[in-house]
C-alpha positions as CSV (number, residue, x, y, z in Angstrom):
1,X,0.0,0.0,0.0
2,X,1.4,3.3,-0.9
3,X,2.4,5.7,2.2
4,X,1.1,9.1,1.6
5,X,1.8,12.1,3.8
6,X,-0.2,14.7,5.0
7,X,0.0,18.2,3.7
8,X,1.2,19.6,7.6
9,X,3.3,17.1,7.0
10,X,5.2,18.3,3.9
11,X,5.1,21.5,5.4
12,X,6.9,20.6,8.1
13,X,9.8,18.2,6.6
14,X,10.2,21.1,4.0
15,X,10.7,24.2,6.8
16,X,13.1,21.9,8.6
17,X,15.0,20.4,5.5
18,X,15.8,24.5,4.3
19,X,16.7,25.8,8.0
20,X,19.3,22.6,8.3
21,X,20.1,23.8,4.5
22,X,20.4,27.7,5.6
23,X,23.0,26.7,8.9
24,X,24.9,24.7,7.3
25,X,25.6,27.7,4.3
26,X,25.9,30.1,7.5
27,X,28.7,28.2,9.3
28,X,30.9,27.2,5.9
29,X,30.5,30.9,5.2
30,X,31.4,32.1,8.7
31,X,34.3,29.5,8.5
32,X,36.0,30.7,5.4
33,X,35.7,33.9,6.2
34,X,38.9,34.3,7.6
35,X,40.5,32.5,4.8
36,X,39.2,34.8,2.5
37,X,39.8,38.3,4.2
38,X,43.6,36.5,4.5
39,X,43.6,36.0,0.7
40,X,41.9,39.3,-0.1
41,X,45.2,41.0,2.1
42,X,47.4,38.6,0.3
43,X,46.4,40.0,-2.9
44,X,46.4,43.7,-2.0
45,X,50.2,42.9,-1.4
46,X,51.2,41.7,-4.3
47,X,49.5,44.4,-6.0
48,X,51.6,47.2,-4.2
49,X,54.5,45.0,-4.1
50,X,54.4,44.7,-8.0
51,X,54.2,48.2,-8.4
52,X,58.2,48.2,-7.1
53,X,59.1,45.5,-9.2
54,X,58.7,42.9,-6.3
55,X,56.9,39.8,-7.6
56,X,55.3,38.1,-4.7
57,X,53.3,35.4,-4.1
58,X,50.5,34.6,-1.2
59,X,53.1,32.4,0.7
60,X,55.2,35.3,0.9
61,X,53.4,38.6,0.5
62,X,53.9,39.3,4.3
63,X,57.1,38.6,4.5
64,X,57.9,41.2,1.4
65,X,55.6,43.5,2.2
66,X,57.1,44.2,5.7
67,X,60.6,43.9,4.3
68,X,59.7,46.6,1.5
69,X,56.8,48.6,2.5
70,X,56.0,50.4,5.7
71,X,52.2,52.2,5.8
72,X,51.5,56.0,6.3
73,X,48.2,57.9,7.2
74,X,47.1,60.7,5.1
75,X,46.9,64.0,7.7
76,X,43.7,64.5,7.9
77,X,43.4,60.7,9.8
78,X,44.8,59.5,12.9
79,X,47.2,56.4,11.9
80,X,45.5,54.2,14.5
81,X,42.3,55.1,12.3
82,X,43.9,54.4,9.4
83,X,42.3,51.3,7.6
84,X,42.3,49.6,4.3
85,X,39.3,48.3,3.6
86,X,40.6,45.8,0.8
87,X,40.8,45.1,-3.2
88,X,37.1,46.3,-3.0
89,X,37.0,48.9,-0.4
90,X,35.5,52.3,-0.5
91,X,37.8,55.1,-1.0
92,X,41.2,54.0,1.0
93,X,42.8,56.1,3.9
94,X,46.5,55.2,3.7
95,X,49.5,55.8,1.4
96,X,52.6,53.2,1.4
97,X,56.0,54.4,1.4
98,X,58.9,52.4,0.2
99,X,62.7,53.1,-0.6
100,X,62.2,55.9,-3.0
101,X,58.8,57.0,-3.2
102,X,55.3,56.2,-2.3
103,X,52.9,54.4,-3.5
104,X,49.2,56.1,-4.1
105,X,45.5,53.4,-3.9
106,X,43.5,54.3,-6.4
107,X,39.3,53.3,-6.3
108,X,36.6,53.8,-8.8
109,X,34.4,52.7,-10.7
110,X,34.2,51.1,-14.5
111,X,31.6,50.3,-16.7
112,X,30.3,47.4,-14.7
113,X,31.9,47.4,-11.3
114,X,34.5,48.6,-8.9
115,X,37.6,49.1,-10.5
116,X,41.5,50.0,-8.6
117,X,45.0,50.2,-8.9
118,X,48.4,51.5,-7.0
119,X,50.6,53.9,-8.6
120,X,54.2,54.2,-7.5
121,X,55.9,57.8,-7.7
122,X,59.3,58.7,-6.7
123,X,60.4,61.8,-5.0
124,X,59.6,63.9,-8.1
125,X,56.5,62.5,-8.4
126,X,57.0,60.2,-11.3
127,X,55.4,57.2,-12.1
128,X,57.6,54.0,-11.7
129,X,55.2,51.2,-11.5
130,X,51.5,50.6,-11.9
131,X,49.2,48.0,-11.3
132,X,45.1,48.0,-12.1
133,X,42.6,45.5,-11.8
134,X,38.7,45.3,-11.9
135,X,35.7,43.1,-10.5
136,X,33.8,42.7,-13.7
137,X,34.8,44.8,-16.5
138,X,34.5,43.2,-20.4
139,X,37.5,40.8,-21.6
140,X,39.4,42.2,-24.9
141,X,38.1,45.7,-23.8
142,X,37.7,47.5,-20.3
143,X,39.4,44.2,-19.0
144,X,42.5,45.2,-20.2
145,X,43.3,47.6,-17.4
146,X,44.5,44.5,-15.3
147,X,47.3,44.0,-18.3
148,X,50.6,44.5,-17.6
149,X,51.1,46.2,-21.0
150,X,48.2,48.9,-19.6
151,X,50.5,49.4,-16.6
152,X,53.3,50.1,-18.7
153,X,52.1,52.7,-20.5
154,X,52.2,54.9,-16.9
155,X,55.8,54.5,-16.4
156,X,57.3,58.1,-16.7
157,X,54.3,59.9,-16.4
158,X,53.6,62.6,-13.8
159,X,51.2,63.4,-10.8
160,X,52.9,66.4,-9.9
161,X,50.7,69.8,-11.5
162,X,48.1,67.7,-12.3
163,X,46.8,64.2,-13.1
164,X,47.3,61.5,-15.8
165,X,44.2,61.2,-18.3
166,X,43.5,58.6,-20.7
167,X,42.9,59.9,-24.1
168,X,42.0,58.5,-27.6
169,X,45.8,58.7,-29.7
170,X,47.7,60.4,-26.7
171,X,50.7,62.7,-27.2
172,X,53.7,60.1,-25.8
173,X,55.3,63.0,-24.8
174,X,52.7,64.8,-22.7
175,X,53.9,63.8,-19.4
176,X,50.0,63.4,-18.5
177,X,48.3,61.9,-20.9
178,X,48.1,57.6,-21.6
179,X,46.5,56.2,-24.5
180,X,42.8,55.0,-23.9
181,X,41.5,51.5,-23.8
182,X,40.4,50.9,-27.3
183,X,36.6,50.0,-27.5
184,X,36.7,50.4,-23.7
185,X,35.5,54.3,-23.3
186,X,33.5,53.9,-20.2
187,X,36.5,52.0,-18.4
188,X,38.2,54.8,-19.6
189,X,36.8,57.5,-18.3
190,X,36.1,55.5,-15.0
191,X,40.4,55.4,-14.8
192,X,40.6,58.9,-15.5
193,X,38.1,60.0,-12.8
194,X,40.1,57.5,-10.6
195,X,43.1,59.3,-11.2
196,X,41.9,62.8,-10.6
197,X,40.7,61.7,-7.4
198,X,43.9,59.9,-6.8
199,X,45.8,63.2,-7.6
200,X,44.0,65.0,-4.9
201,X,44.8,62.8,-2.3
202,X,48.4,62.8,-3.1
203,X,48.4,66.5,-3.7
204,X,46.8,66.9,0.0
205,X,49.3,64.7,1.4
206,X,52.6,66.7,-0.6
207,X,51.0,70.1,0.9
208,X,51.5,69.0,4.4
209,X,54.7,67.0,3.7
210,X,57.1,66.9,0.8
211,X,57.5,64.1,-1.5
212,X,61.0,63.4,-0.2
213,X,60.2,63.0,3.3
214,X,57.7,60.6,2.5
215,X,59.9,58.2,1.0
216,X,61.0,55.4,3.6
217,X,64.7,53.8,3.2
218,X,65.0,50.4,3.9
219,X,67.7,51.3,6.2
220,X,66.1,53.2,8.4
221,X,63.4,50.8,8.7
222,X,65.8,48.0,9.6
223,X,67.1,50.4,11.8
224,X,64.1,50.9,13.3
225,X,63.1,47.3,14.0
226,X,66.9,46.4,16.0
């Protein structure tokens, strides 16, 4: 004889069978969560790492980081309130200073999503390194702001009057001025309003304190830590 089951019955097996469903989901979530705000850090590090020329990976971002970077607060925060919020953070609060320069976060936003980078500048505020990367712009076209040969086109360039714009067939030799993303306009403009922000922040920071102080020396940090 075929068992049938009451409609309570169904009910009830299906509320349970969801709320056993919904814990479990809530304690592999809480459980990673660590793992993942550890990775999220990891890869902030090698992003400002790579913008020095140090190539590092998750196993040893920590270790480089603190061997090359130290961490400043812009003036108008307290360094104990100084936070980084992560690859996806709102608009960041610190500056990193390594032997030579600093390095300046960058946050915006792209034609589909949050979209960030580092730039490193020397004492005369000259781009040495960049780095970009985005949560969900197109492959082939806004995507290629995470491209090493997008970074590249930075090197040299200045933040110190003003800041770098992307523009369609750039003039190489305007010290502020990169060539566009081709068939990427809105990613574009998104990197260019990212950089104009980016340039106030830095030029807030070089009113209070000049470029050259900023920069850290690997000596005296070493010195610092005996």
């Amino acid at each position: 004889m075929k068992k049938t089951f009451s409609n309570r019955y169904i009910f009830i097996y299906s509320a349970v069978l969801v709320v056993v469903a919904a814990l479990i989901l809530t304690v592999v979530a809480v459980s990673l969560k660590p793992l993942q705000t550890r990775n999220q850090q990891a890869e902030t590090k090698q992003m400002i790492l790579k913008t020095i020329g140090v190539e590092a990976t998750r196993e040893n971002a920590d270790k480089l980081f603190d061997q090359y970077i130290s961490v400043g607060a812009y003036p108008s925060v307290r360094p104990d309130e100084a936070t980084e919020e992560g690859v996806h953070g709102s608009t960041p609060l610190q500056f990193y200073r390594y032997d030579g320069g600093i390095i300046i976060p960058m946050r915006g936003t792209g034609l589909w999503g949050p979209i960030w980078g580092y730039l490193a500048l020397d004492s005369t505020s000259t781009v040495v390194g960049a780095v970009f990367d985005h949560k969900g712009e197109t492959p082939g076209l806004g995507g290629e702001i995470a491209t090493d040969k997008f970074a590249a086109r930075f090197i040299g360039k200045k933040m110190d009057t003003q800041a770098i714009h992307l523009a369609k067939n750039a003039d190489h030799s305007n010290p502020y001025e990169v060539d566009a993303i081709s068939g990427g306009t809105m990613t574009s403009n998104g990197v260019t309003a990212m950089l104009e922000k980016a340039y106030k922040d830095y030029s807030n920071l070089t009113s209070t304190t000049s470029p050259t102080s900023l920069t850290s020396s690997t000596s005296t940090r070493e010195e610092d830590q005996q």
